[in-house]
C-alpha positions in Angstrom: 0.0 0.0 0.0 1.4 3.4 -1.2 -0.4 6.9 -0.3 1.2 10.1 -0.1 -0.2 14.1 1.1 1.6 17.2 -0.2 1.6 20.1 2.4 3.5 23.5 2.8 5.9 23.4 5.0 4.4 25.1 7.9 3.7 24.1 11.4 -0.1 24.3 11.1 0.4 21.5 8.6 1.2 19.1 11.0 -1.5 17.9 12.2 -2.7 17.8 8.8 0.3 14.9 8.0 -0.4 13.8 11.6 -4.1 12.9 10.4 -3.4 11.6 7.4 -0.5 9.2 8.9 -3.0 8.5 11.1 -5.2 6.8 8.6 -2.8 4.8 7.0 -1.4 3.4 10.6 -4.7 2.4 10.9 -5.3 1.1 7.4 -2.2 -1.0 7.9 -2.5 -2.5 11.4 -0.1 -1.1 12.6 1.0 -2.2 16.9 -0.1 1.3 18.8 3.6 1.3 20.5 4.8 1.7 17.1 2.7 3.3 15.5 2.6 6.2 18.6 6.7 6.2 17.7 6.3 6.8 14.0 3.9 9.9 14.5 5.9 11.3 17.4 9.5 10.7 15.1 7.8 11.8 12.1 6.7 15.0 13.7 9.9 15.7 15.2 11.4 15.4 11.5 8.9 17.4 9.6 9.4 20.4 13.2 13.0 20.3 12.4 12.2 20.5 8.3 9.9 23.7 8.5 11.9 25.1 11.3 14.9 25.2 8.7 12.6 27.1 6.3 14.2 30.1 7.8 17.3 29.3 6.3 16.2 28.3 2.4 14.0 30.3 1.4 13.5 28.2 -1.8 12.3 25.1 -0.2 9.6 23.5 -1.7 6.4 21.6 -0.2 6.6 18.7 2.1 5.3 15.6 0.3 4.9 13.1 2.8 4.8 9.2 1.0 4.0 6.2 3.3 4.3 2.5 2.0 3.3 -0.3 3.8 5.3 -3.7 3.5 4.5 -7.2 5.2 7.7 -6.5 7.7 7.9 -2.7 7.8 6.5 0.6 6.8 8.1 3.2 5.6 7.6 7.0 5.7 9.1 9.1 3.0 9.9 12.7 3.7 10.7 14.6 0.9 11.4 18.8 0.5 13.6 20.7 -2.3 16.1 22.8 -1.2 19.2 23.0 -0.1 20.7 20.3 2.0 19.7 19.5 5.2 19.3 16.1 7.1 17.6 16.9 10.1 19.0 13.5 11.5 22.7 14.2 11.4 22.9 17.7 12.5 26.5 18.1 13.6 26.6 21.7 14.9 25.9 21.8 18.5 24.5 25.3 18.3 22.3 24.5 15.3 21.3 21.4 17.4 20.4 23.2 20.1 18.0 26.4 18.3 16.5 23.9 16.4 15.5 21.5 19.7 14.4 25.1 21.4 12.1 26.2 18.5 10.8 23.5 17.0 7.7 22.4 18.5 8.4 18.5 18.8 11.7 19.5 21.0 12.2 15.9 21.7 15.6 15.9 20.1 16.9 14.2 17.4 18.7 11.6 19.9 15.5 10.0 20.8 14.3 10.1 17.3 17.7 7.5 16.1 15.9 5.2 19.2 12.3 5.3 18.4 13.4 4.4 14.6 14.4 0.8 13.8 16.5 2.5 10.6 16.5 6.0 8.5 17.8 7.0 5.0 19.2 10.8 4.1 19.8 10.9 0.3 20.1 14.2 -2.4 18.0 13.6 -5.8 17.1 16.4 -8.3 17.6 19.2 -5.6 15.7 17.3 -3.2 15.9 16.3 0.2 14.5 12.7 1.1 14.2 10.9 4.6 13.3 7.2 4.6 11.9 6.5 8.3 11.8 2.7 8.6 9.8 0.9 11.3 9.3 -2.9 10.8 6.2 -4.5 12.4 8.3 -6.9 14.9 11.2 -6.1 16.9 14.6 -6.4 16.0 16.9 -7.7 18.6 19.9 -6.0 17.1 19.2 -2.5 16.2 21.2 -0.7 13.7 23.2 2.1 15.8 23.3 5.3 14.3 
């Protein structure tokens, strides 16, 4: 199962992509544990996205793709613009403004534990963020 919403990337959209993950959570059966971990990561990513704004001001909408697989889901979160994976920020100060003003605040620390795996990759100017979660545990999670 593949769905996607396109949204501009502003934080009254959120609960717009929080409703429509939502849905497909629901659609797919997915454990509440991890489902309440996907739409809590998922925020924090799309906070930190739209927070960033700020700083390209030719950022595109937020198209938001989710696919559903027997062992996993995964939620796509795309943006063009200029560079920026929210999940490896390595300035401390940027870190830190970010976790202060974006809404989430939960910090990308906890995000890397909530999520079984991620992807960051560039194509066509665009940002995209792979969030992985797989439907049963895995005993030896990937660390980031």
């Amino acid at each position: 199962m593949n769905d996607e919403i396109v949204v501009l990337p502003m934080f009254e959209n959120l609960n717009i992509i929080s409703e429509f993950l939502q849905e497909q959570i629901k659609q797919a059966r997915l454990a509440s544990r991890k489902a309440w971990e996907l739409l809590l990561v998922t925020d924090e990513i799309c906070s930190h996205v739209i927070q960033f704004r700020k700083y390209d001001s030719s950022m595109g909408k937020l198209k938001i793709t989710w696919d559903a697989y027997p062992d996993k889901v995964v939620v796509t979160i795309e943006t063009p613009g200029i560079p920026f994976n929210p999940i490896e920020l390595n300035s401390k100060e940027i870190v830190k403004e970010e976790e202060e003003e974006a809404l989430g605040g939960m910090g990308i620390h906890l995000v890397k534990e909530m999520i079984d795996d991620y992807v960051y990759s560039r194509t066509n100017n665009t940002n995209i963020i792979k969030l992985i979660k797989f439907r049963r545990s895995k005993r030896n999670k990937c660390e980031k």
